[in-house]
mmCIF file of the N, C-alpha and C atoms, coordinates in Angstrom:
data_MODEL
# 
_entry.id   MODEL 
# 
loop_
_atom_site.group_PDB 
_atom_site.id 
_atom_site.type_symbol 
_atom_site.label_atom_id 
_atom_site.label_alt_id 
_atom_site.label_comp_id 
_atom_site.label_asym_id 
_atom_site.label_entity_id 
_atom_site.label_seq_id 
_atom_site.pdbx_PDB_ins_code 
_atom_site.Cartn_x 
_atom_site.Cartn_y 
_atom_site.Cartn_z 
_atom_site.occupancy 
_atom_site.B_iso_or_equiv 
_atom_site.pdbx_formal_charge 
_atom_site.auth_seq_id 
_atom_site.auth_comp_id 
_atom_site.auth_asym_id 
_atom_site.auth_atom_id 
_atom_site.pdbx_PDB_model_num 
ATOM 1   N N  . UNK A 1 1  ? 32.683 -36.122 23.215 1.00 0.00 ? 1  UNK A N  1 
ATOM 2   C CA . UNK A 1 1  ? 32.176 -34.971 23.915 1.00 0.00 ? 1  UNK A CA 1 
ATOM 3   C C  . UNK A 1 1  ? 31.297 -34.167 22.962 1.00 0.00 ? 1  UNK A C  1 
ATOM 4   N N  . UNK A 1 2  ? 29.994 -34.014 23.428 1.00 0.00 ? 2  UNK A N  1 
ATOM 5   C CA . UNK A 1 2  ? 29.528 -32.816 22.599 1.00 0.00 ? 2  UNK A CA 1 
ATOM 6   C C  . UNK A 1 2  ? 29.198 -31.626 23.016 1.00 0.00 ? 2  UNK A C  1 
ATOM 7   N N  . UNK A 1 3  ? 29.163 -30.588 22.503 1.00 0.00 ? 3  UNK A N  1 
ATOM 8   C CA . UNK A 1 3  ? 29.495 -29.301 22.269 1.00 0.00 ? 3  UNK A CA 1 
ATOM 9   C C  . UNK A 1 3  ? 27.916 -28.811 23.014 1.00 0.00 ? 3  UNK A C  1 
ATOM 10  N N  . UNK A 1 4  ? 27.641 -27.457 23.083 1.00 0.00 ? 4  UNK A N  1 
ATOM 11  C CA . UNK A 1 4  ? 26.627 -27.183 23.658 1.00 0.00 ? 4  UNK A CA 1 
ATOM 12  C C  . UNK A 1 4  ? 25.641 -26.737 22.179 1.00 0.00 ? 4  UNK A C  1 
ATOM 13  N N  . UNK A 1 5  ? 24.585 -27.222 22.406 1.00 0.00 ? 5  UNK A N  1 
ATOM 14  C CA . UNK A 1 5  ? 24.073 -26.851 20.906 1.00 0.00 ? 5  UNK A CA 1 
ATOM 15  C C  . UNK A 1 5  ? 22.987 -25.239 21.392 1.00 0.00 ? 5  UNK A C  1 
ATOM 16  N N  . UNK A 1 6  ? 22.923 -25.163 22.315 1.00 0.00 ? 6  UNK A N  1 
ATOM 17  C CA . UNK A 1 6  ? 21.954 -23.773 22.522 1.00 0.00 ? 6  UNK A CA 1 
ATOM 18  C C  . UNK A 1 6  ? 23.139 -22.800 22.098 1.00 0.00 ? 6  UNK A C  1 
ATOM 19  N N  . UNK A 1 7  ? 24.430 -22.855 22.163 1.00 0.00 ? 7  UNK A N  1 
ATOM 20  C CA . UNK A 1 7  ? 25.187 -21.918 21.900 1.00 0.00 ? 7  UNK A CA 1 
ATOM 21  C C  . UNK A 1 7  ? 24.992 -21.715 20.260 1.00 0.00 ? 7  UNK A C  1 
ATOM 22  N N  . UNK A 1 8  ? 23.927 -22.575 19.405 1.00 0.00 ? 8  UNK A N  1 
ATOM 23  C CA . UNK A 1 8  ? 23.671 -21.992 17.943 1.00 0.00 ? 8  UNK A CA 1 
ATOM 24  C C  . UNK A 1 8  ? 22.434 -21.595 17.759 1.00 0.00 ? 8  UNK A C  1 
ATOM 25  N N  . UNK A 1 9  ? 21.544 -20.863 18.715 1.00 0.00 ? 9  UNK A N  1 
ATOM 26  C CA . UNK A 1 9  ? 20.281 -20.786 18.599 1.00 0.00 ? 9  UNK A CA 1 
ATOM 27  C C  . UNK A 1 9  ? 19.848 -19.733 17.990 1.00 0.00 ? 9  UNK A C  1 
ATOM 28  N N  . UNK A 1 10 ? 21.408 -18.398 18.233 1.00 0.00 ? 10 UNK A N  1 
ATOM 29  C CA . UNK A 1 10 ? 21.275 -16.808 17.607 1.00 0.00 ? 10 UNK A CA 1 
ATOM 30  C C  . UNK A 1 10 ? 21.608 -17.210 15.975 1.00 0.00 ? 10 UNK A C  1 
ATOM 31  N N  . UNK A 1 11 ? 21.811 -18.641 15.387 1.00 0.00 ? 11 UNK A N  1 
ATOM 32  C CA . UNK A 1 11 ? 21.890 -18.859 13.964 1.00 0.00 ? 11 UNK A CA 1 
ATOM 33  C C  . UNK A 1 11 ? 20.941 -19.963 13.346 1.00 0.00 ? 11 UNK A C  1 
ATOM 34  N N  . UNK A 1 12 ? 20.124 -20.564 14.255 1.00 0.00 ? 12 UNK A N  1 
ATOM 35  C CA . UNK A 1 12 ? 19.667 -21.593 13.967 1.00 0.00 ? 12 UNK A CA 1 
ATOM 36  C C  . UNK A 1 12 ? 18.145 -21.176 13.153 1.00 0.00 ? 12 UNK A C  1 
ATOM 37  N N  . UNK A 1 13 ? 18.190 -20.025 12.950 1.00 0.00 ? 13 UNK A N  1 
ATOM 38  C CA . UNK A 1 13 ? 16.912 -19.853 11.906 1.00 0.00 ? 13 UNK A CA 1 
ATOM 39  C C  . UNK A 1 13 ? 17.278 -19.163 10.750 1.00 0.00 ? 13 UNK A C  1 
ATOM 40  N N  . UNK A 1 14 ? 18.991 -18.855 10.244 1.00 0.00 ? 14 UNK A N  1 
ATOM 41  C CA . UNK A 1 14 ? 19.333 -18.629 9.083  1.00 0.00 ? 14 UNK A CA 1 
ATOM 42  C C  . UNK A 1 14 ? 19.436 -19.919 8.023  1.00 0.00 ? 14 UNK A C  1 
ATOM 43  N N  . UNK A 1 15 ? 19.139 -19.423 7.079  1.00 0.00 ? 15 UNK A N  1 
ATOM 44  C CA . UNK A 1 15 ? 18.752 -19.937 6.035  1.00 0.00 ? 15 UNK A CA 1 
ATOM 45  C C  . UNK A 1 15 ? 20.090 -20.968 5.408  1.00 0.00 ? 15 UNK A C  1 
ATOM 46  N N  . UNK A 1 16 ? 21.457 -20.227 5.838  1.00 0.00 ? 16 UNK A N  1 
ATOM 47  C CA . UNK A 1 16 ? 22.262 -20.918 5.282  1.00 0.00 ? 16 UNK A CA 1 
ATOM 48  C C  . UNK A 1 16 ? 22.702 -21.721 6.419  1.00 0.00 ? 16 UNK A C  1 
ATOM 49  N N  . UNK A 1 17 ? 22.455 -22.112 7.174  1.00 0.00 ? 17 UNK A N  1 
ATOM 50  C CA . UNK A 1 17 ? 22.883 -22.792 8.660  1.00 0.00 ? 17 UNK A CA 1 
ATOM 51  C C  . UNK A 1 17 ? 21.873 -24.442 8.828  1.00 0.00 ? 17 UNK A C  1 
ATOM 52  N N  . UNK A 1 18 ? 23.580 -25.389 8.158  1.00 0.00 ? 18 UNK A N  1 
ATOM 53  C CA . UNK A 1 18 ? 22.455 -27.268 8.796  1.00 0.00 ? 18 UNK A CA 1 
ATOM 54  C C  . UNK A 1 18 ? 23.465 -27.340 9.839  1.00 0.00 ? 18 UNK A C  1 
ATOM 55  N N  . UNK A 1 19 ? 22.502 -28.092 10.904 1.00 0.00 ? 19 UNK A N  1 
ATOM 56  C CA . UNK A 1 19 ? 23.098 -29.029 11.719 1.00 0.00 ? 19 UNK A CA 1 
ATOM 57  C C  . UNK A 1 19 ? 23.471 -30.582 11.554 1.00 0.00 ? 19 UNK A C  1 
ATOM 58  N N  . UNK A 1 20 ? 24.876 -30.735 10.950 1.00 0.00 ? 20 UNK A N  1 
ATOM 59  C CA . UNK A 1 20 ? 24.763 -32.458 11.077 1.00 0.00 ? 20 UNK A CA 1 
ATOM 60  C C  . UNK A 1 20 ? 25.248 -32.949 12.334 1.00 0.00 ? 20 UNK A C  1 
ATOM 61  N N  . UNK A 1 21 ? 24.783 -34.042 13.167 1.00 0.00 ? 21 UNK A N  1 
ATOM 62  C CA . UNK A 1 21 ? 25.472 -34.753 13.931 1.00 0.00 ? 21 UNK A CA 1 
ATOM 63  C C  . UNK A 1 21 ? 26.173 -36.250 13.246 1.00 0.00 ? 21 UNK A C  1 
ATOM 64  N N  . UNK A 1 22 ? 27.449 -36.046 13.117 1.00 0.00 ? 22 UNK A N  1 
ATOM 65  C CA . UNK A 1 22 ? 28.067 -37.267 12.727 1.00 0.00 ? 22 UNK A CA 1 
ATOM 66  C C  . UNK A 1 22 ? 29.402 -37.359 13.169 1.00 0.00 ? 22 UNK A C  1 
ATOM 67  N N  . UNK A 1 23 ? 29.758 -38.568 13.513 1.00 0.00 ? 23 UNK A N  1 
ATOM 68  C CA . UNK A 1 23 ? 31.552 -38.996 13.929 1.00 0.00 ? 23 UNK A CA 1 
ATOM 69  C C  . UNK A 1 23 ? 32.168 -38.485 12.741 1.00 0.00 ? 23 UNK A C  1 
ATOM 70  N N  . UNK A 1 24 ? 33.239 -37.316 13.515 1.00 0.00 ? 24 UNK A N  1 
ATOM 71  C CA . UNK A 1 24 ? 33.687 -36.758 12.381 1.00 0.00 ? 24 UNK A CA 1 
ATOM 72  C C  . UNK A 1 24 ? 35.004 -37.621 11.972 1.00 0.00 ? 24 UNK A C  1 
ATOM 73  N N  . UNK A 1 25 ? 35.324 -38.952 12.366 1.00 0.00 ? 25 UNK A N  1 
ATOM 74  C CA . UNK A 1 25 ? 36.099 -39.852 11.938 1.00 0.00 ? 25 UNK A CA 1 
ATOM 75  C C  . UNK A 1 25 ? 35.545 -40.680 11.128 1.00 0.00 ? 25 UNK A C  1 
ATOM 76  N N  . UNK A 1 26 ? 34.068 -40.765 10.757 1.00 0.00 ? 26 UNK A N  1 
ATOM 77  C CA . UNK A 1 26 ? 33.189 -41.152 9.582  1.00 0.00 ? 26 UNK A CA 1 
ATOM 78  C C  . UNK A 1 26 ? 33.589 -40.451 8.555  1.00 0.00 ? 26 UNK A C  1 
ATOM 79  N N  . UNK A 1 27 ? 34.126 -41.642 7.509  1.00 0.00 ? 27 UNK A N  1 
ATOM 80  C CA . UNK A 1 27 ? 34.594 -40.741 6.075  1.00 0.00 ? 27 UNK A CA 1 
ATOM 81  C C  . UNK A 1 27 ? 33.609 -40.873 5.037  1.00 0.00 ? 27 UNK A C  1 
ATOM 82  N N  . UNK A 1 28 ? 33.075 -41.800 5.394  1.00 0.00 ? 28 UNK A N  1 
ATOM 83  C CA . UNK A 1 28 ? 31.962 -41.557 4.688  1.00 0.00 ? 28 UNK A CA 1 
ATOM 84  C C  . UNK A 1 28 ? 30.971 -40.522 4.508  1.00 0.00 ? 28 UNK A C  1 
ATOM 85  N N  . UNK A 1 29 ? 30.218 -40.035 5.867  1.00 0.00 ? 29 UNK A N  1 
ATOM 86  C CA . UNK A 1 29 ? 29.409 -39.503 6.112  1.00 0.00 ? 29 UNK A CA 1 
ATOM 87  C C  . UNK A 1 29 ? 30.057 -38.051 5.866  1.00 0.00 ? 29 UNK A C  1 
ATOM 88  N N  . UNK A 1 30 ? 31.464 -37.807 6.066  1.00 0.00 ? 30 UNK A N  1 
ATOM 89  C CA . UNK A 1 30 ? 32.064 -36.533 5.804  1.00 0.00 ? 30 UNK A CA 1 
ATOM 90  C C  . UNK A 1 30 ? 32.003 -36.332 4.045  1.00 0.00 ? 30 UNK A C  1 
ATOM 91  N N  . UNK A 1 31 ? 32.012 -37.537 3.023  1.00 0.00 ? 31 UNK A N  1 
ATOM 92  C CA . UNK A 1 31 ? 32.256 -36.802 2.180  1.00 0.00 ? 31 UNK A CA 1 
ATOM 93  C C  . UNK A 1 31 ? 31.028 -36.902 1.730  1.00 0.00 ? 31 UNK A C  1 
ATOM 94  N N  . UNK A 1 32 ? 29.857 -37.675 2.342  1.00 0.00 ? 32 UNK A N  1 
ATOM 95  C CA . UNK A 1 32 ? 28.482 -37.080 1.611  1.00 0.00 ? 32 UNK A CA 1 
ATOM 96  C C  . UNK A 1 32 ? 27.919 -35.818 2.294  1.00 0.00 ? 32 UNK A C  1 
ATOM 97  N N  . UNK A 1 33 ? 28.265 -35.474 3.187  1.00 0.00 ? 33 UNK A N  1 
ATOM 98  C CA . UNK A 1 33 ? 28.490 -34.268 3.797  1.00 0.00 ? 33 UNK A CA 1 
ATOM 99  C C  . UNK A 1 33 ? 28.972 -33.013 3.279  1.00 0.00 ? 33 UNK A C  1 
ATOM 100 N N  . UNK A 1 34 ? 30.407 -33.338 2.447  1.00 0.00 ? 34 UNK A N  1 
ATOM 101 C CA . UNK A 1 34 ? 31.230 -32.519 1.787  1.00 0.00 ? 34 UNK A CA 1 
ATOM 102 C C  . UNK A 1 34 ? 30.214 -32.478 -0.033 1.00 0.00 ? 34 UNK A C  1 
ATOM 103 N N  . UNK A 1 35 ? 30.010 -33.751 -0.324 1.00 0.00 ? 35 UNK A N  1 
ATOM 104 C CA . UNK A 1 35 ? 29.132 -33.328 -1.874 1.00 0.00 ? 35 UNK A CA 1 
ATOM 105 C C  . UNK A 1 35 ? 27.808 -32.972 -1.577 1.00 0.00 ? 35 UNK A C  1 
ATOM 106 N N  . UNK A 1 36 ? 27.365 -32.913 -0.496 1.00 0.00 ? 36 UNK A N  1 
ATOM 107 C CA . UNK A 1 36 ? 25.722 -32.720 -0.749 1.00 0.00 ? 36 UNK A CA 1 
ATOM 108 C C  . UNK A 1 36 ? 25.229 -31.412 -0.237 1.00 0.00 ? 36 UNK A C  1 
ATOM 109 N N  . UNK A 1 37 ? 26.594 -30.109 0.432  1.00 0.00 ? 37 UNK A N  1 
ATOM 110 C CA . UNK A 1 37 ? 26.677 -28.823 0.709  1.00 0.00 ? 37 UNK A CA 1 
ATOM 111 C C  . UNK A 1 37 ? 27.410 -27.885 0.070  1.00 0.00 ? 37 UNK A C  1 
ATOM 112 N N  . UNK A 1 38 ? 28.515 -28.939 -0.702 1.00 0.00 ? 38 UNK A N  1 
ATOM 113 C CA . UNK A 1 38 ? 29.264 -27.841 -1.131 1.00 0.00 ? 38 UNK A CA 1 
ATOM 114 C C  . UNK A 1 38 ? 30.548 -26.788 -0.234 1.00 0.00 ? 38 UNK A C  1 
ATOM 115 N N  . UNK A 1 39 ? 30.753 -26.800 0.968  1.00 0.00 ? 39 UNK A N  1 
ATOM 116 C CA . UNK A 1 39 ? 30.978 -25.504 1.576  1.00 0.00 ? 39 UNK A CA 1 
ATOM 117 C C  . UNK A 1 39 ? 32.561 -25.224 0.610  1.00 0.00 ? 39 UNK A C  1 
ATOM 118 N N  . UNK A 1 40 ? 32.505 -23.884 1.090  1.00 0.00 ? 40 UNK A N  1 
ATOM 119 C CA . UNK A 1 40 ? 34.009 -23.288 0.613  1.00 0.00 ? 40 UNK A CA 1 
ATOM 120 C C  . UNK A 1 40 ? 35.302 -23.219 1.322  1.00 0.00 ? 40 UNK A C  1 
ATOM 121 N N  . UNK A 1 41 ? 34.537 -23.523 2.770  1.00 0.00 ? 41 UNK A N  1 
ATOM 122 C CA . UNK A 1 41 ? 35.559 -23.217 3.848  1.00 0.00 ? 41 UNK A CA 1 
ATOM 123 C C  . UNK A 1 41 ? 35.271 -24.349 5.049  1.00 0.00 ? 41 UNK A C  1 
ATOM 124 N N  . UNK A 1 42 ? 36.082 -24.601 5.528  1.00 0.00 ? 42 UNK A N  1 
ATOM 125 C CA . UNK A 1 42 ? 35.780 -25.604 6.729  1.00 0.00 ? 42 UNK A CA 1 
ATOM 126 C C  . UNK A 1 42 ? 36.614 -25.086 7.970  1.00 0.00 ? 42 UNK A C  1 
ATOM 127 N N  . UNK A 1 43 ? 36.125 -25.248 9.010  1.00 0.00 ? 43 UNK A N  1 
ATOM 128 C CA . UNK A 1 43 ? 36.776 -24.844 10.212 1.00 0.00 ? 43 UNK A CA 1 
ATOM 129 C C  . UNK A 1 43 ? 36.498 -26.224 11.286 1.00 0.00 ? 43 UNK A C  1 
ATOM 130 N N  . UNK A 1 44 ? 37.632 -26.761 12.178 1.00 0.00 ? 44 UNK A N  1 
ATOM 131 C CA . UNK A 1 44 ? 37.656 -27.681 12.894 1.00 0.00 ? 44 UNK A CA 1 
ATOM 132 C C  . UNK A 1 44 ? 37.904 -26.889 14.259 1.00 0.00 ? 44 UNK A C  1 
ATOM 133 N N  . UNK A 1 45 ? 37.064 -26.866 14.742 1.00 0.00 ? 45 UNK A N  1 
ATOM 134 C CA . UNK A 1 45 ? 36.746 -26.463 16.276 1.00 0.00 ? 45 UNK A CA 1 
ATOM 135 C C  . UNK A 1 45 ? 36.707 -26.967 17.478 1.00 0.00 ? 45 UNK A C  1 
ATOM 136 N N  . UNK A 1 46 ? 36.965 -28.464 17.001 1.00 0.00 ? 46 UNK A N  1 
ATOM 137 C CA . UNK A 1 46 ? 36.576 -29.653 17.929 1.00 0.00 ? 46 UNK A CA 1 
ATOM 138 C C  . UNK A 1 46 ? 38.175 -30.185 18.646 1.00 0.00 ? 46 UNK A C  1 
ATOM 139 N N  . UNK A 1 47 ? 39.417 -29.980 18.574 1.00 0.00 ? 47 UNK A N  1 
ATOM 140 C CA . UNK A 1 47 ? 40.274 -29.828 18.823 1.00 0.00 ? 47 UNK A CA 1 
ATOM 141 C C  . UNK A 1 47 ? 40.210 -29.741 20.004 1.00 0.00 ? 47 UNK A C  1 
ATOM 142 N N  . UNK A 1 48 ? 41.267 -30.249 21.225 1.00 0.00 ? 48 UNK A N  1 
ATOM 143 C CA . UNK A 1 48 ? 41.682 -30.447 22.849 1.00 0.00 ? 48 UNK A CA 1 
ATOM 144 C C  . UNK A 1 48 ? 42.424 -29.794 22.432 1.00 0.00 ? 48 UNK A C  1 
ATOM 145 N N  . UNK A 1 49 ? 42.866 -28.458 23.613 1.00 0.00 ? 49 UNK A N  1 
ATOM 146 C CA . UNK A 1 49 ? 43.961 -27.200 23.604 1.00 0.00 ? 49 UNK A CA 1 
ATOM 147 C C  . UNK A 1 49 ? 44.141 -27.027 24.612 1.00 0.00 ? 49 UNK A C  1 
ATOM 148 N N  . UNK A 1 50 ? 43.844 -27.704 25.693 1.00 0.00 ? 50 UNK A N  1 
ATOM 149 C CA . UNK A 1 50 ? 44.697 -27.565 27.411 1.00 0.00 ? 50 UNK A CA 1 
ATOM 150 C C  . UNK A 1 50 ? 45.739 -28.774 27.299 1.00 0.00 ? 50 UNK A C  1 
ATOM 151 N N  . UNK A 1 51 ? 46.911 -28.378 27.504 1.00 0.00 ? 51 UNK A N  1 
ATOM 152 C CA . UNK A 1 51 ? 47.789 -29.552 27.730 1.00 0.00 ? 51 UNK A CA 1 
ATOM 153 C C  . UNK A 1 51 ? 47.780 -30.470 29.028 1.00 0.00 ? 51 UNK A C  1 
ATOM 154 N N  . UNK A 1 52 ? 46.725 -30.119 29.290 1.00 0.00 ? 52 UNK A N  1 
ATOM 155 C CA . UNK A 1 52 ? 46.896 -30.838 30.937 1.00 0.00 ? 52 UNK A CA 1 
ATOM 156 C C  . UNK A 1 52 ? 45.497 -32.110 30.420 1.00 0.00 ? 52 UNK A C  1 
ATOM 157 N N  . UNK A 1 53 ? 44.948 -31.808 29.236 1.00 0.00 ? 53 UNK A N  1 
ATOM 158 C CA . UNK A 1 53 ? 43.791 -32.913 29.261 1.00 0.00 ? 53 UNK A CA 1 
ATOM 159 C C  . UNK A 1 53 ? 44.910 -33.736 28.461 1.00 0.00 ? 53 UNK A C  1 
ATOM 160 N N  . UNK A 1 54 ? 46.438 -33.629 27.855 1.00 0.00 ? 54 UNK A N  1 
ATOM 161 C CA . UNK A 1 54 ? 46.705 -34.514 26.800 1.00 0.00 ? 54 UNK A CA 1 
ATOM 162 C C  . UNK A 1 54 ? 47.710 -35.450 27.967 1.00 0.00 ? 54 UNK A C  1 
ATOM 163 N N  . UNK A 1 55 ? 47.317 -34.979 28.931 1.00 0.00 ? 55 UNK A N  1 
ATOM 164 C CA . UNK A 1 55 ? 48.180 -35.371 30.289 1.00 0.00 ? 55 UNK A CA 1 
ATOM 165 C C  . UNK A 1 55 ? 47.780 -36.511 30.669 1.00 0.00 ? 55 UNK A C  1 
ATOM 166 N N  . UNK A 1 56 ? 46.224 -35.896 31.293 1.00 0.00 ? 56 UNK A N  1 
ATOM 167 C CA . UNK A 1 56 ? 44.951 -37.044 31.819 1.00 0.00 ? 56 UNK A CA 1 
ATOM 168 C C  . UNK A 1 56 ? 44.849 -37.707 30.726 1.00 0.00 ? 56 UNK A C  1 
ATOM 169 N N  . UNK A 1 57 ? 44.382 -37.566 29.632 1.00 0.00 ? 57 UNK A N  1 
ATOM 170 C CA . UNK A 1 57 ? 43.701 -38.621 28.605 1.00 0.00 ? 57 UNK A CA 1 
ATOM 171 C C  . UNK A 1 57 ? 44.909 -38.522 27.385 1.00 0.00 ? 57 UNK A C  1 
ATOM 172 N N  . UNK A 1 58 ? 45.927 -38.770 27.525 1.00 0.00 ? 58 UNK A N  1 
ATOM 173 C CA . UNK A 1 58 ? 46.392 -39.326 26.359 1.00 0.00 ? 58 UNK A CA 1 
ATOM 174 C C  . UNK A 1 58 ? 45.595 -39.615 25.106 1.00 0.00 ? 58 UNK A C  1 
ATOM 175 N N  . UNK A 1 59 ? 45.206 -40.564 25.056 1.00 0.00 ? 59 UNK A N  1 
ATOM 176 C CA . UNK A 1 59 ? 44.324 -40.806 24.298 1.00 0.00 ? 59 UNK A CA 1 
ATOM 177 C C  . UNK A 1 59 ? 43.343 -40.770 23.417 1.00 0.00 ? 59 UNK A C  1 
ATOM 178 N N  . UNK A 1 60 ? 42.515 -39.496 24.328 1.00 0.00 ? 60 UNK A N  1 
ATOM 179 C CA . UNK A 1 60 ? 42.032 -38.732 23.820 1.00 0.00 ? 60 UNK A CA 1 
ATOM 180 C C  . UNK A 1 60 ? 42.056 -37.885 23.354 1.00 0.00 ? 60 UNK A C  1 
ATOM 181 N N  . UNK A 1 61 ? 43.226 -37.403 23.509 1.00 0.00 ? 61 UNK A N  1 
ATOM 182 C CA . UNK A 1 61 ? 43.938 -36.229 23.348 1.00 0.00 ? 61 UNK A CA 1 
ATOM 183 C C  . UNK A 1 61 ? 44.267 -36.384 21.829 1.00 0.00 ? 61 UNK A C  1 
ATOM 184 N N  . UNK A 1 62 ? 44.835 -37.780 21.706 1.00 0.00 ? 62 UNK A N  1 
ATOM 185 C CA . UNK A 1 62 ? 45.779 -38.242 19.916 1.00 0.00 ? 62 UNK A CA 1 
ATOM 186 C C  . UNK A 1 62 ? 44.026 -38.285 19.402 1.00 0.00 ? 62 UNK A C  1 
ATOM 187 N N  . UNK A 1 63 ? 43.497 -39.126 20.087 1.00 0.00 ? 63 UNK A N  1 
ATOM 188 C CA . UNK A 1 63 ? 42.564 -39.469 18.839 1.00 0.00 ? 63 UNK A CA 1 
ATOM 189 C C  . UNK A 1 63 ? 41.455 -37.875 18.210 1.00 0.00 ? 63 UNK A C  1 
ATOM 190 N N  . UNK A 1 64 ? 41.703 -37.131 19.629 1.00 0.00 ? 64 UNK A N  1 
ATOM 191 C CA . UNK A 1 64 ? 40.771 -35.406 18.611 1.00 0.00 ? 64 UNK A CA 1 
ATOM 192 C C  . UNK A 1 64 ? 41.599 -34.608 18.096 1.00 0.00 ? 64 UNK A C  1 
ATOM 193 N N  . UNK A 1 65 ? 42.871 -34.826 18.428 1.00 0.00 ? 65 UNK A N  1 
ATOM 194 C CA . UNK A 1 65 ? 43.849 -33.617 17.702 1.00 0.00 ? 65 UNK A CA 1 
ATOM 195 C C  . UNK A 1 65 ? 44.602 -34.485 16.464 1.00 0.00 ? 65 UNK A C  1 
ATOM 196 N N  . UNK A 1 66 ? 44.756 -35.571 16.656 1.00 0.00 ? 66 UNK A N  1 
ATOM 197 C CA . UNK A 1 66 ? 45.522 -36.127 15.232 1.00 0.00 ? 66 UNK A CA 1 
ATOM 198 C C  . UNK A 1 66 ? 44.709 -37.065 14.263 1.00 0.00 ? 66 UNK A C  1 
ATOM 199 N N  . UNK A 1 67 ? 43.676 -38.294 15.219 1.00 0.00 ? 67 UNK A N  1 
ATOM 200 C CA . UNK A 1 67 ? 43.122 -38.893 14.087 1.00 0.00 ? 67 UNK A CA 1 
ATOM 201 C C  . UNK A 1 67 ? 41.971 -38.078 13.213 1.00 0.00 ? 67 UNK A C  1 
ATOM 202 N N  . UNK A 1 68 ? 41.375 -37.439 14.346 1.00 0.00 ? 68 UNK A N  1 
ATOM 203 C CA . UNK A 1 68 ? 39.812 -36.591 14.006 1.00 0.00 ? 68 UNK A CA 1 
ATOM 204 C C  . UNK A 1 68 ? 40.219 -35.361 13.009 1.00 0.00 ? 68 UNK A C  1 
ATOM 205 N N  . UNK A 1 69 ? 41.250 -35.199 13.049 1.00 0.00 ? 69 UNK A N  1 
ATOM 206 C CA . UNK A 1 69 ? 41.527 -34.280 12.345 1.00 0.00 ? 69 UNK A CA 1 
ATOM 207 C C  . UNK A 1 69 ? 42.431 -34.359 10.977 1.00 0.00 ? 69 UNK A C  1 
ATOM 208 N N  . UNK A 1 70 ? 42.672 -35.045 10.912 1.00 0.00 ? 70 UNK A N  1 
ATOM 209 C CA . UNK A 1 70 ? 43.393 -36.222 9.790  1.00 0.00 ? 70 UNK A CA 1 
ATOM 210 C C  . UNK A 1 70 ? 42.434 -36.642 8.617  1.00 0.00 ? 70 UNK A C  1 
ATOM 211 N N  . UNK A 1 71 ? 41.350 -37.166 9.725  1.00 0.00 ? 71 UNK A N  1 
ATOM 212 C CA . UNK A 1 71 ? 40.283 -37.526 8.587  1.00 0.00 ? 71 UNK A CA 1 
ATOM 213 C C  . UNK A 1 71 ? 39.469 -36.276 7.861  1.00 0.00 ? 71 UNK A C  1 
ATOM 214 N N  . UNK A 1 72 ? 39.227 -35.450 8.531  1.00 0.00 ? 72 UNK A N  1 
ATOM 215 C CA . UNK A 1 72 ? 38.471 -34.263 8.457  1.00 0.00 ? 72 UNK A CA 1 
ATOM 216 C C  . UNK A 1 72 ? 39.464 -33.492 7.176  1.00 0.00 ? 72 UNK A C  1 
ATOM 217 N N  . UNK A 1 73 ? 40.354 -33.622 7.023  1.00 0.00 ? 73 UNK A N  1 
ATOM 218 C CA . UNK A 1 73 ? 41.579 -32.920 6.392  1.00 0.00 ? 73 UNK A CA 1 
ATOM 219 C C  . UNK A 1 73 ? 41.295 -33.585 5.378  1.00 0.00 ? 73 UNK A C  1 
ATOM 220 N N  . UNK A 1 74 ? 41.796 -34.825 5.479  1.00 0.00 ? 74 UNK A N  1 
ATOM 221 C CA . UNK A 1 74 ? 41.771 -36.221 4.111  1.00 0.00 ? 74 UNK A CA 1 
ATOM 222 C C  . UNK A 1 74 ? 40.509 -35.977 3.359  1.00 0.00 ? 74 UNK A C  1 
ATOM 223 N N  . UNK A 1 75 ? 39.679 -36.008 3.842  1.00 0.00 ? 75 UNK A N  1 
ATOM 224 C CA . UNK A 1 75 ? 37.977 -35.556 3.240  1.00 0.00 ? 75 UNK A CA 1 
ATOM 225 C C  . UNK A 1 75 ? 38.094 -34.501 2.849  1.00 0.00 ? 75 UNK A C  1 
ATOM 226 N N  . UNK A 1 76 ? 38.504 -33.061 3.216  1.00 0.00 ? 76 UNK A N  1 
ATOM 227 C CA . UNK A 1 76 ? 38.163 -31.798 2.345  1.00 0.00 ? 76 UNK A CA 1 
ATOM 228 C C  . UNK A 1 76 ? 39.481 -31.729 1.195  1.00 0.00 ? 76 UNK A C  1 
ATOM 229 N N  . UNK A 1 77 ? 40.552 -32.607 1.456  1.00 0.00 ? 77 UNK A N  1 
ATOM 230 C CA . UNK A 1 77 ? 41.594 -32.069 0.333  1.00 0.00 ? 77 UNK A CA 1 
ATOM 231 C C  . UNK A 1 77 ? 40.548 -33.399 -0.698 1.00 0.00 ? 77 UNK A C  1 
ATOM 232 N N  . UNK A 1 78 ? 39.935 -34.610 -0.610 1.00 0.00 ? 78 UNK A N  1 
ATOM 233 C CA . UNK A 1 78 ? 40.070 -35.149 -1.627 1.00 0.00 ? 78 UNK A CA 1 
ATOM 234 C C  . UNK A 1 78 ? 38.362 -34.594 -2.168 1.00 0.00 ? 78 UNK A C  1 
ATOM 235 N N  . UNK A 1 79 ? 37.890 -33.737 -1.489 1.00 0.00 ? 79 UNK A N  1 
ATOM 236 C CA . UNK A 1 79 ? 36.259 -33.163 -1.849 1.00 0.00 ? 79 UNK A CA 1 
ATOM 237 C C  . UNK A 1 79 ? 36.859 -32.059 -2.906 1.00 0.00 ? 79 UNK A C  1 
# 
């Protein structure tokens, strides 16, 4: 699923603001991601929080709340 990107348009001409598009279950791409910005802080936003989608999609449900976020974790503790 992706996110609405006009909802970054009131930031998209600050200076400190990239857009990457990448599978954030790519560990790769997360930790050249993680060495080639630096950040200090990371926030995962991408998270399913209605229990009624972990209802319908199982599945989907494990793979954005536990794998996607697993990896995303694994990458900033070993960055």
């Amino acid at each position: 699923m992706l996110g609405n990107l006009e909802s970054l348009t009131y930031v998209s001409d600050h200076p400190r603001n990239v857009f990457e598009r990448v599978d954030i279950c790519d560990s790769s791409e997360l930790n050249r991601i993680f060495h080639q910005y630096q950040p200090d802080l990371v926030m995962h936003l991408a998270a399913e929080s209605h229990v009624d989608r972990s209802i319908d999609g199982p599945g989907k449900f494990i793979h954005t709340n536990i794998v996607e976020t697993y990896t995303l974790l694994d990458q900033a503790r070993s960055y």
